[in-house]
Backbone as numpy.savetxt, mean C-alpha at the origin, in Angstrom:
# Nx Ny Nz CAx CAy CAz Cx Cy Cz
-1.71 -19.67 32.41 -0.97 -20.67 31.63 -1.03 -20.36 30.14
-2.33 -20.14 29.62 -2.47 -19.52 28.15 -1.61 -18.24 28.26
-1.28 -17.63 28.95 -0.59 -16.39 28.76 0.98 -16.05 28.71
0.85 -17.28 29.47 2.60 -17.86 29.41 3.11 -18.75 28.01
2.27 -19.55 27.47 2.11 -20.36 26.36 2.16 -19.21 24.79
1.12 -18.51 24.91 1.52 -17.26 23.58 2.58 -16.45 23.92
3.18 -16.15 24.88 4.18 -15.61 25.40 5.32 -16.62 24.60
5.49 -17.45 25.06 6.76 -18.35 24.35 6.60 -18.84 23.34
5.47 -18.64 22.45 5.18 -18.87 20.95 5.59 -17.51 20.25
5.43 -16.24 20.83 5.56 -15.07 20.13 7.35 -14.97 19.92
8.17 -15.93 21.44 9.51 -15.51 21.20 10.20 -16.33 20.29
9.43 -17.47 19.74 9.94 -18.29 18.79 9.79 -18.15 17.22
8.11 -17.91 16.98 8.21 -17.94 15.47 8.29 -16.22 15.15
8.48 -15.90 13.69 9.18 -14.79 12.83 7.96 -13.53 13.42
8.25 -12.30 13.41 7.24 -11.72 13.43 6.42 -11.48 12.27
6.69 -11.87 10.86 6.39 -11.93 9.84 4.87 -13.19 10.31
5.52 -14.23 10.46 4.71 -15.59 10.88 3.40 -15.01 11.59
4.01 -14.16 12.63 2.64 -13.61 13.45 1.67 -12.82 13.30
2.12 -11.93 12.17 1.52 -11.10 11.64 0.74 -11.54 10.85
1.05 -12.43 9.98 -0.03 -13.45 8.71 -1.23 -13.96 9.76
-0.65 -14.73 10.92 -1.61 -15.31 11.73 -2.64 -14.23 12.29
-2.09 -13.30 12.61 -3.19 -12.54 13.14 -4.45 -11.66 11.95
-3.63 -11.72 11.09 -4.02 -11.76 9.84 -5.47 -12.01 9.64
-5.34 -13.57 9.27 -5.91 -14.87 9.41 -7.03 -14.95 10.45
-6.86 -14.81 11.51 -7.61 -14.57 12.91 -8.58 -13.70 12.89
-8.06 -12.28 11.57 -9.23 -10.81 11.51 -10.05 -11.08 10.29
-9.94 -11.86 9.64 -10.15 -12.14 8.27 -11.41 -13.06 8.36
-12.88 -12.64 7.40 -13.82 -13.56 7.08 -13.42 -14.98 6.63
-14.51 -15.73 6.31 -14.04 -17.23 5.49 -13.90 -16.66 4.36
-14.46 -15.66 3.54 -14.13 -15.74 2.14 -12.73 -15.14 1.91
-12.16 -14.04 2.67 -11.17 -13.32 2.87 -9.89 -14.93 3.13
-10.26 -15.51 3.87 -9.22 -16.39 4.61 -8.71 -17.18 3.66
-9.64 -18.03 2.54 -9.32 -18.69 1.26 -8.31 -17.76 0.55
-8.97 -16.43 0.21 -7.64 -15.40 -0.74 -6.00 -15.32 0.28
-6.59 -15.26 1.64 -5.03 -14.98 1.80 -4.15 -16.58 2.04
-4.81 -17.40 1.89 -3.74 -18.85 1.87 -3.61 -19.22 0.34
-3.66 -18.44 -0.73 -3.60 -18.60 -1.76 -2.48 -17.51 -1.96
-2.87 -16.37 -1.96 -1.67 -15.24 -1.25 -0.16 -15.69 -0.82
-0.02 -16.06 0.16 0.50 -16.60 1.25 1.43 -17.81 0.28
0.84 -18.54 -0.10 1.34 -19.84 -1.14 2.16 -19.22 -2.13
1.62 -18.02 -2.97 2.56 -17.64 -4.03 3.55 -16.74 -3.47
3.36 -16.44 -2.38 4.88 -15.47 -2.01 5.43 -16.43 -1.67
4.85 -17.80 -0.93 6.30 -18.64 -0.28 7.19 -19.54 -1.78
6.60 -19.32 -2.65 7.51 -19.93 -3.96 7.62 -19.23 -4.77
8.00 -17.66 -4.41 8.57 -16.67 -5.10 7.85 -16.18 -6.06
6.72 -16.30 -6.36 6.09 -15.56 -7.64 5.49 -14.07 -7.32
6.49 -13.40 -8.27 6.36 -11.57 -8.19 4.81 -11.50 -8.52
4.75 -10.25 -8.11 3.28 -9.81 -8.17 3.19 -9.08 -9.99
2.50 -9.42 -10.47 1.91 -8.46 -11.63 2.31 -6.73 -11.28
2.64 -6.65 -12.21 2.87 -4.69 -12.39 1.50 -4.23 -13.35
1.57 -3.10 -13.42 0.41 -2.01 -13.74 0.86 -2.05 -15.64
-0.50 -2.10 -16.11 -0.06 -1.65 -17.77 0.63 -0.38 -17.84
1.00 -0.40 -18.85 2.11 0.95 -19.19 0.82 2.03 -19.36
-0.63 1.91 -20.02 -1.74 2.48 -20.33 -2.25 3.31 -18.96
-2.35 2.68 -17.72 -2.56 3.34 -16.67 -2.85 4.53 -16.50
-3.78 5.52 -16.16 -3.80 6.74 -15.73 -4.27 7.34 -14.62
-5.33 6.45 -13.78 -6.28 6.91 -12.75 -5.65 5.75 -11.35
-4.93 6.68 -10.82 -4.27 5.66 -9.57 -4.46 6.01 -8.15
-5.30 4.90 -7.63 -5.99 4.77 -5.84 -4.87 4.36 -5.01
-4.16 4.75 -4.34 -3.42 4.14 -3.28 -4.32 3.86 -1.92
-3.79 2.50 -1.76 -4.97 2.00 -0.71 -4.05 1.24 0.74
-4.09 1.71 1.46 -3.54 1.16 2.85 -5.12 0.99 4.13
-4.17 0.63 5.53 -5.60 0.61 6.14 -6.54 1.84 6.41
-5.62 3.00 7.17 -6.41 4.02 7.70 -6.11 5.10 6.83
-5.57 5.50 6.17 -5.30 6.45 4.54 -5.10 7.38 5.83
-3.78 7.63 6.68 -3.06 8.16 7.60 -1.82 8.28 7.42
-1.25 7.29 6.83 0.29 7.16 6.67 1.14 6.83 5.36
0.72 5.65 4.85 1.32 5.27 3.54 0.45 5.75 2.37
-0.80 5.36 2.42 -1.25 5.96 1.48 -1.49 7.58 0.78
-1.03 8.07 1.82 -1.42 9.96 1.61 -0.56 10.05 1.28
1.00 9.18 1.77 2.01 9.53 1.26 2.39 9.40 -0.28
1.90 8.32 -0.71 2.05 8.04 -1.84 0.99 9.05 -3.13
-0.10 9.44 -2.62 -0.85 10.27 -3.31 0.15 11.52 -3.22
0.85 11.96 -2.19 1.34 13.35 -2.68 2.66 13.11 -3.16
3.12 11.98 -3.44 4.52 11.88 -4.04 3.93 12.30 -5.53
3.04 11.10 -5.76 2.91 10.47 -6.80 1.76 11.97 -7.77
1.44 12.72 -7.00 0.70 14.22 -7.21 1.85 14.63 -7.55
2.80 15.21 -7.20 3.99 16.06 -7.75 4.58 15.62 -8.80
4.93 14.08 -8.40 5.50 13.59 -9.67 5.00 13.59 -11.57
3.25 13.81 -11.58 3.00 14.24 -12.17 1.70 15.46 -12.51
2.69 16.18 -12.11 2.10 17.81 -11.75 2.23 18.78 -13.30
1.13 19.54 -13.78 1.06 19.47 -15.30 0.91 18.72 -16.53
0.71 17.47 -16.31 1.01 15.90 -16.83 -0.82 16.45 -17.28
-1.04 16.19 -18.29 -2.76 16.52 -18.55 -3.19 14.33 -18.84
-4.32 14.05 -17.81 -4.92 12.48 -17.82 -4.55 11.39 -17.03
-3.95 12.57 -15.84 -3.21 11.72 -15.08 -4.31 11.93 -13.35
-5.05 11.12 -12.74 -5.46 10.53 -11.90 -5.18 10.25 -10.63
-5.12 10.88 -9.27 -4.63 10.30 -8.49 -5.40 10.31 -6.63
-5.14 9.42 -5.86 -6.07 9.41 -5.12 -5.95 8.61 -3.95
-6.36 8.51 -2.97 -5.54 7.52 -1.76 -7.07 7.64 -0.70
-6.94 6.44 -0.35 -8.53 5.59 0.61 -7.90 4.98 1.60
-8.54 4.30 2.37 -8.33 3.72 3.50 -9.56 2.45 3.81
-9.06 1.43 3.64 -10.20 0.00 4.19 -11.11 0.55 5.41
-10.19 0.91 6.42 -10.54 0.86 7.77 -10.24 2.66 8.33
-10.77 3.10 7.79 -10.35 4.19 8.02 -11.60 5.32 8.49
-11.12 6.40 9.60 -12.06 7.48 10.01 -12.21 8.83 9.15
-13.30 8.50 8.58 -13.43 9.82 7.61 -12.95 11.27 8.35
-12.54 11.59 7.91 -11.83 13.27 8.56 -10.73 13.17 9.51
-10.31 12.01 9.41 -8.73 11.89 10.29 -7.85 12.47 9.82
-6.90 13.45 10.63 -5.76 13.88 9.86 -4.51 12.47 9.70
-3.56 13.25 9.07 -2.63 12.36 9.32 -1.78 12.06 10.23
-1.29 10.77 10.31 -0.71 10.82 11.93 0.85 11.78 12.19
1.01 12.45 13.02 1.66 12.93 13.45 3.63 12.64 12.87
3.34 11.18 13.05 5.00 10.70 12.48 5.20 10.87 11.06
3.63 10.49 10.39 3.56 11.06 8.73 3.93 11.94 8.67
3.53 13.75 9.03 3.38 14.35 8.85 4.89 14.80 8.73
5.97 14.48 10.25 7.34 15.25 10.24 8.13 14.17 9.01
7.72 13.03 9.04 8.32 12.51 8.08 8.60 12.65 6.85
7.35 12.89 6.29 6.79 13.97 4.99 7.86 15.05 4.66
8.25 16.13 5.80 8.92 16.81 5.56 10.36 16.54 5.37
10.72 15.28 5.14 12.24 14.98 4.60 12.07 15.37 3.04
10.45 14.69 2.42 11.00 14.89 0.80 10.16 16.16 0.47
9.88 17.42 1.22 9.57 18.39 0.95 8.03 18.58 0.69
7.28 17.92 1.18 5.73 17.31 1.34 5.02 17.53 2.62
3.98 18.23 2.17 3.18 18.76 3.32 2.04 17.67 3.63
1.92 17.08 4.58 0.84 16.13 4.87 -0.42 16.98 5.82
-0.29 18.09 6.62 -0.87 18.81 7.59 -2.82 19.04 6.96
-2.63 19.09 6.22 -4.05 19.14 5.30 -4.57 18.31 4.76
-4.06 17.07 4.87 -4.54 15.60 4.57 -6.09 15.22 5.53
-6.83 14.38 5.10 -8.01 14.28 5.70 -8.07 12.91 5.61
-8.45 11.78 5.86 -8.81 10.21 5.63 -10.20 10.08 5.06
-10.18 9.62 3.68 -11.28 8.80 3.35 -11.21 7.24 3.37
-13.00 6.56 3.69 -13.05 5.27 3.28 -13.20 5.04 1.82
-12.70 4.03 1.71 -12.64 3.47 0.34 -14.03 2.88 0.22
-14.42 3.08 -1.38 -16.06 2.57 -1.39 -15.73 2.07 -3.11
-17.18 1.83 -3.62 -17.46 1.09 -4.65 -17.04 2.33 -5.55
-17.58 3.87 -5.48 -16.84 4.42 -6.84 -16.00 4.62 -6.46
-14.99 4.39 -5.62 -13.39 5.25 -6.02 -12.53 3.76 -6.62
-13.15 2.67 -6.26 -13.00 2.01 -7.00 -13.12 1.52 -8.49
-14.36 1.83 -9.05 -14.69 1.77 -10.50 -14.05 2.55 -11.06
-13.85 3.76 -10.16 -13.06 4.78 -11.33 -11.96 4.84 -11.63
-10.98 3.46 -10.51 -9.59 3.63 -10.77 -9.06 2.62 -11.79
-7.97 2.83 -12.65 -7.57 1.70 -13.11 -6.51 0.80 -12.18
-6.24 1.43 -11.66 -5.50 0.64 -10.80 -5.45 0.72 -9.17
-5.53 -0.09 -8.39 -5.55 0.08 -7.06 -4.13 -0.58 -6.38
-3.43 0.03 -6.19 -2.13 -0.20 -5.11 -2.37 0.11 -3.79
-2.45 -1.75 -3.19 -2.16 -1.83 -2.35 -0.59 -2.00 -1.20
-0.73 -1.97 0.31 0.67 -2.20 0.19 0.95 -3.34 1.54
-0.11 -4.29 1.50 0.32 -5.56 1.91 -0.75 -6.54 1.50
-0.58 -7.71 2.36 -1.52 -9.04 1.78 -2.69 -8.69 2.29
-3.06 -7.87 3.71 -4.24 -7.91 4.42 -4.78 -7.09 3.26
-3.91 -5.69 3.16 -5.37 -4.45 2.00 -5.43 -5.34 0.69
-4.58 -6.20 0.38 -4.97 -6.77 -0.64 -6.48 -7.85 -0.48
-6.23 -8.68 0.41 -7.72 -9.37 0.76 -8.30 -8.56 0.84
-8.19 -7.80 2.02 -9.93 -6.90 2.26 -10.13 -6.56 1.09
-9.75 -5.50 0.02 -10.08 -5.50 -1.34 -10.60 -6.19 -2.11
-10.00 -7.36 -2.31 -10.27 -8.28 -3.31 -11.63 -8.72 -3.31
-11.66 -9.17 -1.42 -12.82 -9.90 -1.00 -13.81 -9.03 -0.84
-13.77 -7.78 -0.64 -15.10 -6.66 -0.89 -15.57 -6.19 -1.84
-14.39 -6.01 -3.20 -14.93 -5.64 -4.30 -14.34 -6.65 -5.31
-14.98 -7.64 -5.59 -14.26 -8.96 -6.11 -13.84 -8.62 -7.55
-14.76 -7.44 -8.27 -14.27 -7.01 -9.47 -12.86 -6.37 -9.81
-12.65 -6.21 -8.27 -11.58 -5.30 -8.57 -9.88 -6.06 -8.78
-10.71 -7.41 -8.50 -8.86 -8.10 -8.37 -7.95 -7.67 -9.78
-8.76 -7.54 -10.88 -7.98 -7.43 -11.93 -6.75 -6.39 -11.85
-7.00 -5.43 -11.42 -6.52 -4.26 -10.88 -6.03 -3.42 -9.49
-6.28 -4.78 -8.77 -5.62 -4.57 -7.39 -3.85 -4.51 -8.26
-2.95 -4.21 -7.35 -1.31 -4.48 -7.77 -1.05 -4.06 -5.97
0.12 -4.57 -6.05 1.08 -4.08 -4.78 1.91 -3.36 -5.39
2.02 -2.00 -4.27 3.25 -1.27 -4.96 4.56 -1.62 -4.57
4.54 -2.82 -3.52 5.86 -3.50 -3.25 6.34 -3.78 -4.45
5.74 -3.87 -5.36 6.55 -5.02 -6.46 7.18 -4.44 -7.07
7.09 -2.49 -6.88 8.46 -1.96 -7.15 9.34 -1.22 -6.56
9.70 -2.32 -5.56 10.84 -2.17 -4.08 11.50 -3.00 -4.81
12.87 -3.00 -4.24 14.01 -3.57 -4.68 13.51 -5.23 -3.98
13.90 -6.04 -4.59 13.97 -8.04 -4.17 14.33 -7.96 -2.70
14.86 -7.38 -2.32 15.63 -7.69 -0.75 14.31 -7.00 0.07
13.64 -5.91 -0.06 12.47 -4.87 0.69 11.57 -6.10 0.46
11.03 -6.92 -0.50 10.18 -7.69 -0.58 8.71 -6.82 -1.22
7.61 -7.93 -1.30 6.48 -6.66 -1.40 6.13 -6.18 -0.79
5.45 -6.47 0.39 4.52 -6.06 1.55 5.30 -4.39 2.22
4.79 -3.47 2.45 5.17 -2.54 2.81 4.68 -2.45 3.96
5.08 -3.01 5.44 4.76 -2.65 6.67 4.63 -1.27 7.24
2.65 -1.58 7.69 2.79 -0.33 8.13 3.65 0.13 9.36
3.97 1.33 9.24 4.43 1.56 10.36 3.79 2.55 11.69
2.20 2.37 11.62 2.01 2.93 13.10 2.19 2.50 14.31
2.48 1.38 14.69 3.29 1.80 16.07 4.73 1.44 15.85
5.23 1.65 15.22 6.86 1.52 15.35 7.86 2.69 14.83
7.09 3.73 14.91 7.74 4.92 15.68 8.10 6.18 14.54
8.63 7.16 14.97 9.21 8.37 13.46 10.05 7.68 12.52
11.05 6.58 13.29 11.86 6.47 12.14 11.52 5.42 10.99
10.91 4.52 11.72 10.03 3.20 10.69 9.44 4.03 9.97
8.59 5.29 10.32 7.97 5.43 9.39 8.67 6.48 8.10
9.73 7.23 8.61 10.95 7.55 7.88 11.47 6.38 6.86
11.68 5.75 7.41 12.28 4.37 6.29 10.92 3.66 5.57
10.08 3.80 5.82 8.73 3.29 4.84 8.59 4.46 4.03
8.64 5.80 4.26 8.38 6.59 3.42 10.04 6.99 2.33
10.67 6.28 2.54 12.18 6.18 1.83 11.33 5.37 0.60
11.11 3.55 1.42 10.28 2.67 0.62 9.53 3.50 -0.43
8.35 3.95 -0.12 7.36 4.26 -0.80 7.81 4.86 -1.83
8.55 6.25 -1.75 9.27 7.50 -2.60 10.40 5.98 -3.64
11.12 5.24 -3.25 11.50 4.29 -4.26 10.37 3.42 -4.97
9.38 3.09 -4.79 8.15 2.31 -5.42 7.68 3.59 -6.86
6.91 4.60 -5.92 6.72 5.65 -6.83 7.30 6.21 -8.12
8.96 6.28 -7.60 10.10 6.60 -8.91 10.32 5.66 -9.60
10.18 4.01 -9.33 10.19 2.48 -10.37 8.87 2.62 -10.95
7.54 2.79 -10.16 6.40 2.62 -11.05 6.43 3.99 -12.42
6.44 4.69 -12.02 6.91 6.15 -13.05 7.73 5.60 -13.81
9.20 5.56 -13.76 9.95 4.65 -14.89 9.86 3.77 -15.73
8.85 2.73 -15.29 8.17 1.38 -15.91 7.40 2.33 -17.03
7.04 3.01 -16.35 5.59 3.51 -17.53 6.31 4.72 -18.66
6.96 4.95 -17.75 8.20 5.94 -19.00 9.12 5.05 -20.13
9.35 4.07 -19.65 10.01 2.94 -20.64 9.03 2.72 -21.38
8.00 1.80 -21.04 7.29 1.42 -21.62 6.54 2.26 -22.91
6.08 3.41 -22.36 5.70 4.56 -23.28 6.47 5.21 -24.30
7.68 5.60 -24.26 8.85 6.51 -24.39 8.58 7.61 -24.41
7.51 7.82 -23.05 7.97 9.39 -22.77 7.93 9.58 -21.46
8.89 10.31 -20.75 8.72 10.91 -19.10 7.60 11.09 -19.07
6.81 10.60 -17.70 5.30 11.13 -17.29 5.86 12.11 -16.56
7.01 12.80 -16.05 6.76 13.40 -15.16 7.15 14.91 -15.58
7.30 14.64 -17.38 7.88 15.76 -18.32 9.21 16.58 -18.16
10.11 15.75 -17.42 11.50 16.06 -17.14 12.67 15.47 -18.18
């Protein structure tokens, strides 16, 4: 009867809805307070904070540093390649030290000319944190677990959703189980986040970081 009952709850509310809940369900008490506070400012539209234009040392942080995050370290590596003070680096909350990357990363990768095959997974710890100025995450969960593990770090947590176009939203769903092409279209996502955060900081500065 319980099985029939979540069964016809899953075909009704959003999968968005279910995902927060399960969320919620994996999440400590201290974690659970940050994400209904979370949760509150996305439902009345308030954008996330962007990165100072000053920025130089940047952690990309997802769960298993398998898919989005490696991706974004080797975009965001090329993008500024010769650039002298520029920082870059990608962790994983939940992640198996010496994991390669997953398989759909890897062919996916090869649309924007990016080799993932030599990628390895690290966990994220207390120095790769201190040393970053900024930590981009790319949903509400890596944002709690973060926040709520290294509480110093909220200043400098950011989502790199927040430079996806209004319609993508912030949260960048991962995509391990939903297949080559989800993760094709998240790594579209990402490669657009990467080229807005670069721009921001090129405006802001007035000079190309990426010396083009």
């Amino acid at each position: 009867m319980k099985t029939q009952i979540k069964s016809e709850i899953k075909k009704i509310l959003p999968s968005r809805v279910l995902r927060t809940v399960q969320q919620f369900r994996r999440s400590n008490n201290s974690e659970r307070g940050l994400m209904l506070k979370t949760a509150a400012l996305r439902r009345v539209g308030v954008r996330p904070k962007l990165i100072p234009a000053t920025t130089r040392s940047f952690l990309f942080v997802c769960h298993g540093n398998i898919m989005r995050s490696p991706m974004c370290e080797a975009l965001m590596r090329r993008a500024v390649t010769g650039v002298v003070g520029f920082t870059v680096a990608s962790a994983g909350l939940n992640a198996t030290p010496g994991r390669p990357a997953h398989p759909w990363a890897v062919e996916a990768a090869r649309e924007f000319d990016i080799r993932l095959e030599n990628h390895r997974a690290r966990v994220l710890d207390i120095e790769m944190v201190e040393q970053a100025d900024a930590l981009l995450v790319m949903d509400f969960e890596n944002y709690v677990q973060v926040v709520g593990k290294y509480p110093n770090s909220k200043k400098k947590a950011f989502f790199l959703g927040a430079y996806a176009n209004e319609a993508q939203g912030i949260e960048i769903r991962d995509p391990y189980y939903l297949g080559l092409q989800a993760t094709s279209g998240c790594f579209h996502v990402l490669n657009t986040c990467i080229s807005s955060l670069l721009e921001s900081i090129c405006l802001e500065q007035g000079a190309n970081p990426t010396g083009h």
